[in-house]
C-alpha positions as CSV (number, residue, x, y, z in Angstrom):
1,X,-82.8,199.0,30.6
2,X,-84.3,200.0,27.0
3,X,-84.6,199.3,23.3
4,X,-81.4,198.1,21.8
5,X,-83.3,197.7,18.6
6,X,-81.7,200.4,17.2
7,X,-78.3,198.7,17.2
8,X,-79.0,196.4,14.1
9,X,-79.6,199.2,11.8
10,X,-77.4,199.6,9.0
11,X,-75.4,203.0,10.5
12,X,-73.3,200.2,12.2
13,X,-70.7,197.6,11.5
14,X,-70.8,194.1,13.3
15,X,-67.7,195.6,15.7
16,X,-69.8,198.7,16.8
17,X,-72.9,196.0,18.0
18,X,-69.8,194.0,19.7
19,X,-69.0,197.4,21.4
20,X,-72.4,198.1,22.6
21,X,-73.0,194.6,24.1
22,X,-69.8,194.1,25.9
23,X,-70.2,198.0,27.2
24,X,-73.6,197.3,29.0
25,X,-72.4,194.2,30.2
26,X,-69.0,195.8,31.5
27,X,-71.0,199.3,32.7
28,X,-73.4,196.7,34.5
29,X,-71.2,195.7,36.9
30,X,-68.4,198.4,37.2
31,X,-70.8,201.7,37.3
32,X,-73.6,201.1,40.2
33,X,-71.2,203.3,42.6
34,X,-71.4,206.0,40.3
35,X,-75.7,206.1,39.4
36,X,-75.9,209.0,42.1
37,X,-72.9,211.6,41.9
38,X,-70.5,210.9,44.9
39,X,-70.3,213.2,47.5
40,X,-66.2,213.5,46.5
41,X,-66.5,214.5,42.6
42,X,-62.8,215.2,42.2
43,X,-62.1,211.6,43.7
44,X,-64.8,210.2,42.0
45,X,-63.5,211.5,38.5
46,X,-60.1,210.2,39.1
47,X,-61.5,206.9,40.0
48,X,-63.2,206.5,37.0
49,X,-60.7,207.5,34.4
50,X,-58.4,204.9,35.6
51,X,-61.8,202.5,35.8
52,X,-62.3,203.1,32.5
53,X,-59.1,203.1,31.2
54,X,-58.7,199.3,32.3
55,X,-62.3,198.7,30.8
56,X,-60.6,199.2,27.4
57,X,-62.7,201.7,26.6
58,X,-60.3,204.7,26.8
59,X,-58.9,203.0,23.6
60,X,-61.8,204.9,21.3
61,X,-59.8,208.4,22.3
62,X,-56.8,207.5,20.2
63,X,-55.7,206.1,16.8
64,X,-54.4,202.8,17.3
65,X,-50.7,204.3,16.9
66,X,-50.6,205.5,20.0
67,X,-51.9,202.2,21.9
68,X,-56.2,202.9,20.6
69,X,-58.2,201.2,19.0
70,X,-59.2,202.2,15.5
71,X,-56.4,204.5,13.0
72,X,-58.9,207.3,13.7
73,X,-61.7,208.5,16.1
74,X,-64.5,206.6,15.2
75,X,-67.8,208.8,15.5
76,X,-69.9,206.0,15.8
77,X,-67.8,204.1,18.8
78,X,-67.5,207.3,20.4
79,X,-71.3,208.1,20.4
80,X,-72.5,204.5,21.4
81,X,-69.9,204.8,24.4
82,X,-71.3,207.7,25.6
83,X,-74.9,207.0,25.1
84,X,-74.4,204.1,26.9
85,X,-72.1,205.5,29.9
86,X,-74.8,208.1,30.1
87,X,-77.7,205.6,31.1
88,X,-75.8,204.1,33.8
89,X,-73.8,207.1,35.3
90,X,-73.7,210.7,34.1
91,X,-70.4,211.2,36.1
92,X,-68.8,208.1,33.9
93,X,-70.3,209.8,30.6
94,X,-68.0,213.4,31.7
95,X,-65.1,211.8,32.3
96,X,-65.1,209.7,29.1
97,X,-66.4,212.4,27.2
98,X,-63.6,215.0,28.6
99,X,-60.5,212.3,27.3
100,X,-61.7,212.5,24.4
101,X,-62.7,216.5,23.7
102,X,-59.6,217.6,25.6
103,X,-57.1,215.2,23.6
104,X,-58.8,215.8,20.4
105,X,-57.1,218.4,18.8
106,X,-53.6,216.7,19.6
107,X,-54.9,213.8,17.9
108,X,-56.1,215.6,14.6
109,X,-53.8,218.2,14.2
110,X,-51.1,217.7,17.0
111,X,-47.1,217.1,15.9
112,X,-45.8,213.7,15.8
113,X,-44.1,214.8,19.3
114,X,-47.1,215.9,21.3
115,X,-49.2,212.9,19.7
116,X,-46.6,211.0,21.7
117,X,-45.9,212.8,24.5
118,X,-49.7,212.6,25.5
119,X,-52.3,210.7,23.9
120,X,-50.6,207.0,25.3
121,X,-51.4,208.6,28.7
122,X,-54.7,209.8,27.9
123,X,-55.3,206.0,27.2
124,X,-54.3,204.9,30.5
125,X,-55.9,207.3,32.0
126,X,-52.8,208.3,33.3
127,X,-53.1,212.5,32.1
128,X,-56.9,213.9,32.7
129,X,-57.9,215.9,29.7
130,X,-59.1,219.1,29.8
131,X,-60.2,221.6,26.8
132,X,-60.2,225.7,27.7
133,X,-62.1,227.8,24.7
134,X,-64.7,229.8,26.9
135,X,-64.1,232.8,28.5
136,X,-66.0,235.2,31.0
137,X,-67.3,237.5,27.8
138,X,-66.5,235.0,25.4
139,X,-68.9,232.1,24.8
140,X,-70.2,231.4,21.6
141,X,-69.0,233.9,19.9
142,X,-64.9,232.9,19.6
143,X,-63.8,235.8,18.2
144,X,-64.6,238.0,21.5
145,X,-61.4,235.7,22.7
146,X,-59.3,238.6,25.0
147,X,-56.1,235.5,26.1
148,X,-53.5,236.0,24.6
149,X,-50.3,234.0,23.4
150,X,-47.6,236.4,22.5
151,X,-44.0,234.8,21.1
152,X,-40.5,235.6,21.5
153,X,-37.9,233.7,20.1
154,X,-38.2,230.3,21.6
155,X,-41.4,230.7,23.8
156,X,-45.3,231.6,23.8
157,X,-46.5,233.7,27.1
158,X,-50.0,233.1,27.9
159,X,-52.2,235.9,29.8
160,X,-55.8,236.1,30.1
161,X,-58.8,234.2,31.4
162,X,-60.8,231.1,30.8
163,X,-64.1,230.1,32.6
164,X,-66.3,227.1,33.0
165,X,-63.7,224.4,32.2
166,X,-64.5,220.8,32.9
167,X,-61.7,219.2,34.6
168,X,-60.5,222.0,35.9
169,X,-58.7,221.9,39.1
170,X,-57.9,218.1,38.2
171,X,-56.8,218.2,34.9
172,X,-53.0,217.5,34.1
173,X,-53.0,219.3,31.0
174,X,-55.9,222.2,29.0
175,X,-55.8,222.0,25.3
176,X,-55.9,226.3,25.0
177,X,-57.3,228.7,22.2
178,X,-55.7,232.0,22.4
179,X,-55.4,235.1,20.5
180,X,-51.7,235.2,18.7
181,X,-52.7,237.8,15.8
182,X,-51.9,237.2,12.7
183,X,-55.2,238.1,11.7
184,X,-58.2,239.9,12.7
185,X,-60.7,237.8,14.5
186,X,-61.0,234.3,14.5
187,X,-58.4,234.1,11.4
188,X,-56.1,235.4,14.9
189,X,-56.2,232.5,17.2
190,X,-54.3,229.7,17.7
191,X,-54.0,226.4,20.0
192,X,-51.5,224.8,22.5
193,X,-51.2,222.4,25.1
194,X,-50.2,223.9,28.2
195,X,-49.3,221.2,31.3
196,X,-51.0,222.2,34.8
197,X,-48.3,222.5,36.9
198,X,-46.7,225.2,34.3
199,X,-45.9,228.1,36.0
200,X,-48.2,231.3,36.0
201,X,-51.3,228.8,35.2
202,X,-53.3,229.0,37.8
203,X,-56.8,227.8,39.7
204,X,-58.6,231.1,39.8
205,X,-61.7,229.6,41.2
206,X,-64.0,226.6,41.6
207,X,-67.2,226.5,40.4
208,X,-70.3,224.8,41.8
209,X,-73.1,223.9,39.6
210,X,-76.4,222.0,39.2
211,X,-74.9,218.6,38.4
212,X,-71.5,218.4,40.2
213,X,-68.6,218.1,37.9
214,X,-65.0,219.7,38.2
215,X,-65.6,222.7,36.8
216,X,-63.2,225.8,37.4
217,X,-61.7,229.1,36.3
218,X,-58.4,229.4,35.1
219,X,-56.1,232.3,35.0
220,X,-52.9,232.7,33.1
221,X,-50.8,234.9,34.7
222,X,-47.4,235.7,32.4
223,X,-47.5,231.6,31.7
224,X,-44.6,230.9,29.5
225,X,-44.6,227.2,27.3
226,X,-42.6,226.2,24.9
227,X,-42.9,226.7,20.6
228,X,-43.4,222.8,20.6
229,X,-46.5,223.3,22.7
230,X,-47.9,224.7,20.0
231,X,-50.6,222.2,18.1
232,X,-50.5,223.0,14.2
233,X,-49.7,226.5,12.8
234,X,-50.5,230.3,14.0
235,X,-54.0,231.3,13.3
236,X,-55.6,228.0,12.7
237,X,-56.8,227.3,16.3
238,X,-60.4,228.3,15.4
239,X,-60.5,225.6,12.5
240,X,-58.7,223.4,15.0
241,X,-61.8,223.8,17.5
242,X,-64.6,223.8,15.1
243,X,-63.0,220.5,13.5
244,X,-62.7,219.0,16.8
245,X,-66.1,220.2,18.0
246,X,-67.7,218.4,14.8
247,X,-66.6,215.7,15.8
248,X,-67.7,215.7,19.9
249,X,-71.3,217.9,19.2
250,X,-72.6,214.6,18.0
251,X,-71.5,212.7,21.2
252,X,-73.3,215.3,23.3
253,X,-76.5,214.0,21.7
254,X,-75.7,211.1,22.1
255,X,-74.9,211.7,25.9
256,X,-78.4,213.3,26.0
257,X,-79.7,210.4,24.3
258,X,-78.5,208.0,26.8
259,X,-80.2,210.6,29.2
260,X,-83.3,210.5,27.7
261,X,-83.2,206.6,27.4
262,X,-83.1,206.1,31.6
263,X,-85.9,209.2,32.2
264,X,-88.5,206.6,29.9
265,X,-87.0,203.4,31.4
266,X,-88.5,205.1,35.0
267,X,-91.0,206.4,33.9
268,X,-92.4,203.4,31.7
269,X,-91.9,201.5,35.1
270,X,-93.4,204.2,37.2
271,X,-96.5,204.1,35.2
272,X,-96.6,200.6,35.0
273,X,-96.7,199.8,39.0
274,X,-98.5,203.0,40.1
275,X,-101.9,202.6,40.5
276,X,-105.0,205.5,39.8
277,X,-108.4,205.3,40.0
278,X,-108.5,201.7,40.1
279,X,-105.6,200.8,37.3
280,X,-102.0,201.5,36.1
281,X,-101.1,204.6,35.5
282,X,-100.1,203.1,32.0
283,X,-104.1,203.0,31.1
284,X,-104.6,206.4,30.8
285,X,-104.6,208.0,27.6
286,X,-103.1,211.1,28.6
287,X,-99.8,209.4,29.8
288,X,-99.8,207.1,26.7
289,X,-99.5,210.7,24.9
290,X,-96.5,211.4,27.2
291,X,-94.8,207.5,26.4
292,X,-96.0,207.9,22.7
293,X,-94.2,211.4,22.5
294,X,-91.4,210.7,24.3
295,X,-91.1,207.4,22.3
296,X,-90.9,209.7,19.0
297,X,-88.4,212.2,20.4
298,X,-85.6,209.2,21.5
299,X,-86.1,207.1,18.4
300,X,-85.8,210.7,16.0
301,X,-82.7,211.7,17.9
302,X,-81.0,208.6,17.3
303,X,-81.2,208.4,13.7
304,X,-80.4,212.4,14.0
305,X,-77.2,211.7,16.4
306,X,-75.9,208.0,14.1
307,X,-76.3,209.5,10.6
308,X,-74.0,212.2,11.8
309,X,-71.8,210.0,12.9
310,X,-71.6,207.4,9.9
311,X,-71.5,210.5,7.5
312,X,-68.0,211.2,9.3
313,X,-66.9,207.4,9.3
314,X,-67.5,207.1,5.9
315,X,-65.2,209.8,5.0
316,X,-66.5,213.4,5.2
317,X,-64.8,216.1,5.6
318,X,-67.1,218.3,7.7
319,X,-70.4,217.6,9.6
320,X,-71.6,220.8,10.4
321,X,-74.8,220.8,9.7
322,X,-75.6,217.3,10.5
323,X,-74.0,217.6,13.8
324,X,-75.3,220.9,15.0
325,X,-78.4,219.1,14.1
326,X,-78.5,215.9,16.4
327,X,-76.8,218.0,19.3
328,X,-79.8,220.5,19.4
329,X,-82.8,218.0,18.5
330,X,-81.3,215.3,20.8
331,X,-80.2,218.1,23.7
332,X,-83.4,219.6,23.3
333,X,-85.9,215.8,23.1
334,X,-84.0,214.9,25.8
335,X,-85.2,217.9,28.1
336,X,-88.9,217.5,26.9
337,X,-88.6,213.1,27.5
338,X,-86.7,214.1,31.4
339,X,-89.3,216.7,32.0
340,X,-92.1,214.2,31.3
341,X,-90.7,211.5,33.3
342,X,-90.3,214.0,36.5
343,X,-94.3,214.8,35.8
344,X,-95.1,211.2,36.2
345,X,-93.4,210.8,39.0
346,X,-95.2,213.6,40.5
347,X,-93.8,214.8,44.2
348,X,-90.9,212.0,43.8
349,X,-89.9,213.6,40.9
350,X,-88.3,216.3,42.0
351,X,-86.9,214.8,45.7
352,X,-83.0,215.1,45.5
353,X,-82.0,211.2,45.1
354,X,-84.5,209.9,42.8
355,X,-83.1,209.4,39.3
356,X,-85.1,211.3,37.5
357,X,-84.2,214.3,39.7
358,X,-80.4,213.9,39.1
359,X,-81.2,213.4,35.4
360,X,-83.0,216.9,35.3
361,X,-80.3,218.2,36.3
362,X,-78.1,216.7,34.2
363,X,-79.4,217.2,30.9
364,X,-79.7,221.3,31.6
365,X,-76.3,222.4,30.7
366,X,-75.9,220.0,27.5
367,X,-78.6,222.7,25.6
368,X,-75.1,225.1,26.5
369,X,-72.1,223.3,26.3
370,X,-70.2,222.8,22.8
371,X,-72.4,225.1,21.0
372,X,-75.7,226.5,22.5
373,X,-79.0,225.7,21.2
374,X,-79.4,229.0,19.7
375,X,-75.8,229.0,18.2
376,X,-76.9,225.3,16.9
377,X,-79.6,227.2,15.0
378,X,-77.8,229.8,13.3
379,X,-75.2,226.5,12.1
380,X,-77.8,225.5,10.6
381,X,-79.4,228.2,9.0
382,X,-76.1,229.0,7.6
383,X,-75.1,225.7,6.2
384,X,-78.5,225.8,4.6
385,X,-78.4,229.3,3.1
386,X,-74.9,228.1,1.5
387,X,-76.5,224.8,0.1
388,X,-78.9,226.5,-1.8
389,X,-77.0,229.3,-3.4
């Protein structure tokens, strides 16, 4: 379906170009259902967490202690997984993508207890992820947080708000970030894992968006959990997000990536068997600009995206910088490459059906999610200024 050239370069070990070969063999056969978004996208989610949970590849969202595959997430696994898933089905790329973000936090700074209690059944795709940070006025900026977790002497009761959370409505448990106050702003904020069928949690509302996923408002209505649902200490919740958000911005890119590969496998066809005045569309010099370009934005976001994610293999603490990096250049290449391919297409472009329609729709909200473009920027600005003081 594209260049797998970029598989021998030295980022990877010999198991990650294992991985990527027996993926695209595997996603092959066990994804066609799943190129269009079903009709059913609840049904269609469920299906596919259990699919890929007996594909083995649910293994890469836990430490090999609790039944994964490596003693920590591997960065590199995790991005060539969802590259890959993303080519063949965008649904497939969500759901692997949500195990992973919504168990994430558990499985950095989670006691031995919840480890146990749920990252096994986030590898057998028994327990559907889900990971609740944004509110209604509270996007990017974490701080503006309004839920709140107060404590008594053997319980934390949640109230407040969250909005735009994937899997909700089919999730059996949301990773939360709340306010608990024992400092101002984000210093104030702290993280628990609350199960869905806990009382006083509730399904608020459904939300409908460009490219169907579960999405869904959740409001917590006097929703009491235990202390033990507690992941790590008071106050650190915002670390606890940014840390597990280091690790998942570069697998956005690499989602995009993926994106971005399928929109120049059609269109490289397209131009290929369309014929204008009197030759393939491929003959013209303006649309070898448009391959040439889009060529240059794919191969710059992967080396963006994979240095990211060997940087954190090999044993760095933080990837800020590098991350918010290859999720905004690959986010961003991929809307320009998607864009391009839907111009070549011309009218077919943009009939509901055709790939590279569903893949414009796709891509849009990847430039929000985890970090908007614009927030991406400031990262990066910031990390700078501190470099060179």
């Amino acid at each position: 379906m594209s260049d797998r050239s970029f598989i021998n370069w030295p980022f990877f070990e010999d198991e990650h170009r294992v991985l990527a070969l027996e993926l695209e063999n595997w996603a092959k056969t066990e994804l066609t259902d799943y190129a269009i978004t079903p009709a059913n996208v609840d049904l269609a989610c469920q299906e596919l967490v259990l699919k890929l949970a007996d594909g083995g590849w649910l293994d890469y969202c836990v430490a090999n202690k609790y039944g994964g595959k490596n003693p920590s997430l591997d960065v590199r696994s995790l991005c060539l997984i969802r590259e890959t898933l993303a080519r063949f089905s965008g649904l497939a790329d969500f759901v692997f993508a949500m195990q992973g973000l919504g168990s994430g936090t558990i499985s950095l700074f989670g006691s031995a207890e919840l480890k146990k209690k749920y990252l096994p059944d986030v590898r057998r795709g028994n327990k559907i992820a889900a990971f609740a940070l944004t509110e209604p006025d509270a996007g990017s900026d974490a701080a503006a947080l309004t839920t709140t977790a107060e404590q008594d002497d053997t319980s934390f009761v949640l109230n407040g708000d969250k909005t735009l959370i994937s899997n909700g409505g089919i999730a059996d448990y949301y990773t939360v970030f709340a306010k608990t106050g024992e400092a101002p702003g984000t210093r104030g904020i702290s993280a628990f894992v609350i199960d869905a069928d806990t009382a006083g949690l509730e399904i608020n509302e459904r939300i409908e968006v460009i490219a169907p996923h579960p999405l869904a408002r959740i409001r917590f209505n006097q929703c009491r959990i235990p202390k033990t649902q507690q992941i790590g200490s008071g106050g650190e919740g915002f670390k606890m997000a940014m840390a597990t958000l280091d690790i998942f911005r570069s697998t956005v890119g690499a989602a995009a990536l993926g994106f971005a590969r399928h929109a120049m496998h059609e269109a490289f066809n397209r131009t290929k068997s369309r014929q204008m005045f009197g030759a393939p569309m491929s003959k013209l010099q303006l649309i070898q600009s448009k391959i040439g370009e889009m060529s240059l934005d794919i191969d710059a976001s992967s080396l963006l995206i994979y240095r990211a994610a060997w940087t954190k293999d090999k044993g760095a603490e933080k990837i800020t910088k590098e991350a918010a990096m290859a999720k905004l250049f690959a986010t961003e290449a991929a809307q320009r490459v998607i864009d391009e391919a839907v111009q070549i297409f011309g009218g077919s472009g943009v009939v509901s059906g055709f790939p590279v329609e569903q893949l414009y729709r796709e891509i849009r909200a990847l430039r929000i999610y985890e970090g908007a473009s614009e927030v991406q920027k400031l990262i990066i600005a910031s990390q700078t200024l501190k470099e060179n003081n």
